[in-house]
N, C-alpha and C positions, 0 to 999 in steps of 0.2 A: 504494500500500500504506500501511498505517497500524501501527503499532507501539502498543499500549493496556496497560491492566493487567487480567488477566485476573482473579486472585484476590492475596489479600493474608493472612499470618500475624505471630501474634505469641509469643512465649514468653518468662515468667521463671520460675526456679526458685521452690517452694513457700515454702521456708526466709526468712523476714523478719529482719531487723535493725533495731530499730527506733531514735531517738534515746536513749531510754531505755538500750537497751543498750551505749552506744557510752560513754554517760558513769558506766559502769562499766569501761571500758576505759580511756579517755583521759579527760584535763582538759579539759571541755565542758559544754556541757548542751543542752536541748531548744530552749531559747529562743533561746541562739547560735546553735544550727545552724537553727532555722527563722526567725528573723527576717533573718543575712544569705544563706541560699541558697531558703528556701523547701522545702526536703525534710522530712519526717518519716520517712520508713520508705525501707528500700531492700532488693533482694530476693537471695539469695547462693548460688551453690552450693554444695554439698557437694566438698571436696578431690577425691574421684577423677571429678569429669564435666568434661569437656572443655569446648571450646567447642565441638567441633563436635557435642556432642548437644544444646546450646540451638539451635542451627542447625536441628538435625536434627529438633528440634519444630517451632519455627516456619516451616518449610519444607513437612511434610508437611501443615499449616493452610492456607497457601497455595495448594497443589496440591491439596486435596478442595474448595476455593476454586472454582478455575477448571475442577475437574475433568478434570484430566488427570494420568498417572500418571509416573513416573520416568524409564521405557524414551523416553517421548516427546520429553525436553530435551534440550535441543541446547548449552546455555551456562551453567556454575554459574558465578556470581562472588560469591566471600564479600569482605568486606568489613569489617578485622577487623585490631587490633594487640594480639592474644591470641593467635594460633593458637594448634592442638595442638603443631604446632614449628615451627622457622624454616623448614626444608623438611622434610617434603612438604608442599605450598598444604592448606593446611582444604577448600580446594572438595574437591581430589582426597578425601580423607579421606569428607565428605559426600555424594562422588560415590557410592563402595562403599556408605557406609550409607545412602544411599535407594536403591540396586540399578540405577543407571542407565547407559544402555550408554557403551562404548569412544569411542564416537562424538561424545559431548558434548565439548566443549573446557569445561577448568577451569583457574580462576585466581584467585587472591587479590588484594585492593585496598587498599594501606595508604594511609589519606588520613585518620585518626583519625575524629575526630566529623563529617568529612565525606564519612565515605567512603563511604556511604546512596547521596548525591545525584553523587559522581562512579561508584560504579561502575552508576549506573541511564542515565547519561549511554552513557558505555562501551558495556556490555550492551546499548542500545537501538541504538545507530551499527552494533554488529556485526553487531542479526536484519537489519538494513537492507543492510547491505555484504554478507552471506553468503545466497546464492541459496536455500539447500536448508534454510535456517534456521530456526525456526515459533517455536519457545519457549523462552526464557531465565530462570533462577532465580537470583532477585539478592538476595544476603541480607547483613543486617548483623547481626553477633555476636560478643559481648562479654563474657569472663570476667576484670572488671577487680579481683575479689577477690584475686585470684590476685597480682596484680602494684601492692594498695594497701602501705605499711607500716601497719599497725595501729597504731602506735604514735606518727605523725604525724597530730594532729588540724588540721594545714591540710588535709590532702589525703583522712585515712582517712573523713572524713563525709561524702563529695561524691558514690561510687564505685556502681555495683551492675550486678548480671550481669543481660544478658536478649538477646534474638536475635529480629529479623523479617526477612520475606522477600515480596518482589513475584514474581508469576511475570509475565512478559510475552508477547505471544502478537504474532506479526506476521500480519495480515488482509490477502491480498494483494488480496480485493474490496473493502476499504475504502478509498476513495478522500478520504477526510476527511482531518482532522490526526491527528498522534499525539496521547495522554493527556500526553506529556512535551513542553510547545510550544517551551521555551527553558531551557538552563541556562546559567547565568553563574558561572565557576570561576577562583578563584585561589588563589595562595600568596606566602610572602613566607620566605624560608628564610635572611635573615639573622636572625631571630626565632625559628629553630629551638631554640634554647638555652632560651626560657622555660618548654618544657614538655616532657618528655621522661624517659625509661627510660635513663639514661647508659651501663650495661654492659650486656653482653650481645651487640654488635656486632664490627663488627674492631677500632672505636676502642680499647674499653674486653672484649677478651674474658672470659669466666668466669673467676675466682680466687678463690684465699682472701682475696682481700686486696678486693675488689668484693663480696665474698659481705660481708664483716665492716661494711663502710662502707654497706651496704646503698644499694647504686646499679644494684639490678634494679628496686627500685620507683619506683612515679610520683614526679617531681621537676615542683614549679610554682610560679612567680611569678602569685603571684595579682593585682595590680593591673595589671600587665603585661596578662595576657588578658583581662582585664577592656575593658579601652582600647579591643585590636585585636580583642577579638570584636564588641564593638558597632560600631564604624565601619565591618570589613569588611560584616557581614551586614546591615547598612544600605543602604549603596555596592551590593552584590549584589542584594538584591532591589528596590532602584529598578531599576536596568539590567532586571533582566528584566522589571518591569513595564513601561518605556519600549518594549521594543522591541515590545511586541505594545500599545502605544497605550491600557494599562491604569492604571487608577485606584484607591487602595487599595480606595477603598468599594465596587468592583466585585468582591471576593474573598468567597467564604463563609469559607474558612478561611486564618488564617496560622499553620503549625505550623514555630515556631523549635525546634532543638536546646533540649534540656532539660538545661542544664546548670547553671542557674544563675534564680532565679526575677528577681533586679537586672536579668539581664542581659537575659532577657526582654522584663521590660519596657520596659525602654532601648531596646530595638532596636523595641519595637510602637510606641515614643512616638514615635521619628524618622520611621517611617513613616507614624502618623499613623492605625493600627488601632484599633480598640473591643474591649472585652473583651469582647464577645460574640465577634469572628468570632479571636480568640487559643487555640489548644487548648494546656491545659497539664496534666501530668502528674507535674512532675518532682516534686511531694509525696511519689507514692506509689512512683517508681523508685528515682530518686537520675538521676544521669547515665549514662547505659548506651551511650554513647559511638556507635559506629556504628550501634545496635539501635535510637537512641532515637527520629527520627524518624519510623522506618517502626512504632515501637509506638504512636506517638500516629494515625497515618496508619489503623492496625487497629483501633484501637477508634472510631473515628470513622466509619467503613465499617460495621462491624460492630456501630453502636449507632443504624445508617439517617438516622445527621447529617449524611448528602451525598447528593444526586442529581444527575443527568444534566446537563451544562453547568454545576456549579457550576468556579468558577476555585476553586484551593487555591496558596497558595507554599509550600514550603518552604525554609529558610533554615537555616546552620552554619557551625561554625568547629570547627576540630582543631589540632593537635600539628602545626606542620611549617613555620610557622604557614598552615594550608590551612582556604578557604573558599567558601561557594557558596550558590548560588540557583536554586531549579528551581520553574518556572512551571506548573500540569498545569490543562488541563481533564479534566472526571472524564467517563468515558464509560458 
């Protein structure tokens, strides 16, 4: 049997934010924020949408995708350190709003900006392990407006909301490889401290006094993840190329997490990539944390920049501090 990607979506809200507007907010300007992240614009929801209807877009793109309908899935896994609440999972949430039976097992996957490539990891071990299993929807989504301070220009010009989704299909006459040939996945959690949401957990529960200090939104040491994002996803995607005996200049694509344009390129210089075979987007997102991979991964599908046996890596870092490397040939 072989495990592939059947279709692919992507979605951000309408709503733009551009640098322009940020430096009528805060102390900044255009040139700051595009010379050290490389963003210009970033896209935002409206207060009352969730995360699970960015989901719930980019999900039903995927599904007219591969062409198969709601009732058919067997496996939601979102992918997400936004949900709509701590419990109940966003999948189950996305389960009711795309009408899909009782029968699908749903779960949520917090691994921040890596959460794309471990829960496609996951999702695909499981159509494998589970007999009566066919199709799995793996979505990463992200409503990081929700949880920027506005009023911290380290972290409020970095941020923006968007959602995509893989569906996977398992081929039990496929006798090839899967589209996913290797993932390579870590963490390092005495590091958890440089990036993170401080209250809101058992540590630090809701109060007036959390509410006031404003320790619901994103807290970062920015030289910190700077360091450990480039060495991890370096270290990562050598290893996956090692173990299938691959060579960079053998890749059409490397789609690194868009977080950061430095850090990009940092990680495409160690491995020794050309800016041709580099997809990058983060100009026009900002960082969309889980979503942000699988949006470069859809438009690249969806604009016929990929054929049949091309190799793609993708490569990330998140909050935890967790990272990874996922090897695909395209089918």
């Amino acid at each position: 049997m072989a495990v592939k990607i059947a279709g692919i979506g992507s979605y951000v809200p309408e709503k733009i934010l551009t640098n322009f507007d940020l430096e009528k907010m805060v102390d900044t300007s255009d040139e700051w924020i595009t010379s050290r992240t490389g963003i210009r614009v970033r896209h935002i929801s409206e207060p009352e949408v969730p995360t699970s209807d960015l989901a719930l877009n980019a999900a039903k793109r995927a599904m007219e995708m591969a062409g198969i309908t709601a009732e058919q899935l067997d496996i939601i896994s979102v992918a997400t350190i936004t949900g709509d609440y701590h419990f109940p999972s966003t999948a189950c949430v996305l389960q009711d709003k795309l009408g899909a039976t009782s029968n699908c097992a749903c779960y949520d996957l917090q691994a921040a900006c890596s959460g794309l490539i471990y829960s496609n990891d996951v999702a695909t071990a499981m159509l494998k392990h589970r007999k009566h299993a066919k199709y799995a929807l793996v979505v990463g989504a992200e409503k990081l407006s929700g949880v920027v301070d506005w009023t911290d220009r380290s972290t409020c010009v970095l941020f923006g909301d968007g959602a995509s989704a893989l569906v996977l299909v398992k081929d039990d006459d496929d006798q090839g490889d899967d589209t996913l040939l290797t993932t390579v996945l870590g963490a390092k959690g005495g590091n958890a401290q440089i990036l993170k949401i401080p209250a809101g957990g058992s540590v630090l529960p809701a109060s007036h006094e959390t509410i006031d200090n404003k320790q619901h939104f994103i807290q970062m040491g920015g030289p910190e993840v700077f360091k450990l994002a480039v060495t991890a996803m370096a270290s990562a995607s050598k290893a996956a190329l090692a173990e299938f005996n691959l060579t960079v200049d053998q890749l059409r694509w490397v789609i690194p997490h868009q977080a950061n344009k430095r850090i990009i390129d940092a990680v495409c210089s160690r491995l020794g990539a050309t800016e041709e075979q580099v997809y990058v987007n983060v100009d026009r997102y900002g960082n969309t944390s889980a979503a942000s991979i699988g949006i470069c991964l859809d438009e690249i599908v969806r604009g016929g920049m990929i054929k049949p046996g091309d190799y793609v890596l993708l490569t990330s870092f998140g909050a935890g501090m967790t990272w990874g490397a996922a090897l695909l040939r395209w089918k």
